[in-house]
Phi, psi and omega in degrees: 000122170285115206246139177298144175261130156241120165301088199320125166292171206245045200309353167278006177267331191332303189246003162276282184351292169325282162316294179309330178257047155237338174293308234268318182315296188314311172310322188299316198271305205284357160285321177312302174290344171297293186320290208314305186298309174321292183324296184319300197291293175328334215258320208223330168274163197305175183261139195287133182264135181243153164231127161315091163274359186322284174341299177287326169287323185296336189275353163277345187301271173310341168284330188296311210280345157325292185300335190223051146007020182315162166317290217282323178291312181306301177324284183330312225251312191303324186264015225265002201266148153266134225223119197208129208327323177286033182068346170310053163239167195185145188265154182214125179081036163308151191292299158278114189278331186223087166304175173254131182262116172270165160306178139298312178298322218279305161358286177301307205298319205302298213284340180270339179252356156258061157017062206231089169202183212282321189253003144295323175275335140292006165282277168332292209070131204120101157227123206280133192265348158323316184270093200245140163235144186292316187256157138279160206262125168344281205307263193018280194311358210259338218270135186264350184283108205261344177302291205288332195264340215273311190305329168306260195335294200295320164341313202278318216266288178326330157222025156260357160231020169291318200259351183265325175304349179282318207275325188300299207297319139310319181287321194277348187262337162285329184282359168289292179356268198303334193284339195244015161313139143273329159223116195273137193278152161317354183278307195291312175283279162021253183314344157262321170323312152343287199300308197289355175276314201295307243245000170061027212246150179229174158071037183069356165004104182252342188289339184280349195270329171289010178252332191276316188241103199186163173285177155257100196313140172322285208312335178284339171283336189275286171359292194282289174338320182265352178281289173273008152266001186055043199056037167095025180249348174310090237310320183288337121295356180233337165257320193228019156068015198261116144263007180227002177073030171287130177288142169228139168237353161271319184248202202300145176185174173226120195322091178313156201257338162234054191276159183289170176260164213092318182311087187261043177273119169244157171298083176330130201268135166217148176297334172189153222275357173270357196254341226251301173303318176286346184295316188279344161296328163262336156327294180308306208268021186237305178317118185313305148001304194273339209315325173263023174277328199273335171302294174305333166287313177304283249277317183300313186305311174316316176251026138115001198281162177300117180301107189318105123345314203296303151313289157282058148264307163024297193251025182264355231268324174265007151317305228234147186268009157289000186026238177292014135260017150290294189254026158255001271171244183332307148351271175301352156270338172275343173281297184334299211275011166082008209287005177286305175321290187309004157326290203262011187275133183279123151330117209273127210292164186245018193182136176292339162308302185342287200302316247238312187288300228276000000 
């Protein structure tokens, strides 16, 4: 009997083999499973409510940058306006949201113990722009001394608008700066790009923008001011902080009681009376209307003199539809009231960078 050999299998091909498709299995799965679990969660659970922060988050973003103040932001927020032939500017996002109304007494007495009144400061030429008020006080129209309601007002006025003729004066003075570079830095157009938004100016103009960007004389800023409040007694001014009567048909304002009817033109409304001021600063230096008051402003600079008021009101005849008896009417407030002395008064610097700019 012939007994058979049987071959032994080869259990070490056995158990690789085994191991590669239990590998191959795995691989299989755990690739697989994510997408499935995915599908799966989307398919049959409820749908999940996401909420957006974005919002908050951006608005917390802006309150740090409220709080943390720059130069540059500051510029950003002073041109942040739009500027448009009819006069439609109005300040927005004023620093005081809720101004303070003082009394008159209260006024006086603040101004008498910061040793703050008029013929110190035509002496000094020197006015501290600290003393700045948001509001005018109710009581103004009420003061029966009209010596005494005129002396109030220009307190009040004067350094606001002294301290926006400063800014201007800074600005005109950088803009020699870069016109007399040999090369302007990226800083620099930038920073005239600002300027041709503010100044209402298109295709870059620079000879226009240096005719454009200039002061105003004081005693002539008091003038309209005191003209079109009736020194600080007008409703419009006692509501809205309007010291020039500037008009609006888009923004915020207040109607006048005897406008005709069809006319839907309002008294531009400002949150606080310095904002009032810069409205009328760009009005003069933008408005077509003005263009030859600014030629004549120009022409005094060029031949080094000092700015007439006296001279430019002249060409002011279309503010008002009383036209040249308009700026025979200011005339006569700048003489009577002395208003010229304030011409040449200065901010009083608070730092020798300052004393040095200015």
């Amino acid at each position: 009997m012939v007994k058979k050999k049987i071959k032994k299998i080869d259990n070490s091909n056995l158990n690789f083999f085994k191991t590669l498709l239990i590998s191959f299995i795995l691989i299989l799965i755990f690739s697989v499973m994510p997408n499935s679990i995915s599908f799966i969660k989307n398919s049959f659970e409820p749908n999940e409510i996401v909420f957006n922060s974005s919002k908050q988050n951006f608005d917390e973003i802006l309150d740090k940058q409220k709080k943390n103040k720059n130069i540059s932001n500051s510029i950003q927020n002073r041109f942040s306006w739009n500027i448009f032939e009819d006069i439609d500017v109005f300040g927005k996002n004023e620093e005081d949201k809720d101004p303070q109304r003082l009394s008159a007494s209260t006024i006086e007495q603040l101004f008498k113990e910061n040793g703050y009144n008029l013929e110190k400061v035509k002496e000094t030429k020197l006015v501290n722009v600290g003393n700045q008020l948001s509001r005018l006080p109710k009581e103004l129209k009420n003061i029966e001394s009209s010596k005494k309601r005129k002396k109030l007002f220009i307190q009040i006025v004067l350094p606001l608008i002294i301290e926006e003729n400063i800014k201007i004066r800074f600005d005109r003075k950088k803009l020699f700066e870069i016109l007399n570079k040999n090369n302007t830095t990226k800083r620099d157009k930038a920073w005239l790009d600002l300027k041709f938004k503010q100044y209402g100016i298109k295709n870059n103009d620079l000879s226009k923008l240096k005719i454009r960007m200039d002061e105003i004389p004081v005693s002539l800023a008091i003038a309209q001011a005191a003209k079109e409040t009736g020194w600080g007694s007008s409703r419009f001014a006692q509501e809205g902080n309007a010291l020039f009567g500037q008009w609006t048909w888009s923004g915020e304002g207040i109607k006048p009681l005897d406008v005709e009817k069809g006319e839907k033109h309002k008294v531009a409304k400002f949150k606080i009376l310095k904002a009032s001021v810069r409205a009328y600063q760009r009005n003069i230096n933008t408005h077509s209307s003005y263009k030859q008051f600014r030629i004549e402003r120009a022409i005094q600079r060029d031949n080094d003199e000092k700015l007439d008021s006296l001279r430019l009101v002249i060409f002011l005849e279309k503010y008002a539809e009383t036209g040249k008896e308009y700026t025979e009417v200011l005339k006569k407030i700048i003489i009577q009231n002395n208003l010229t002395d304030f011409d040449d008064v200065e901010i009083l610097p608070t730092s020798l960078k300052m004393k040095n700019l200015i």
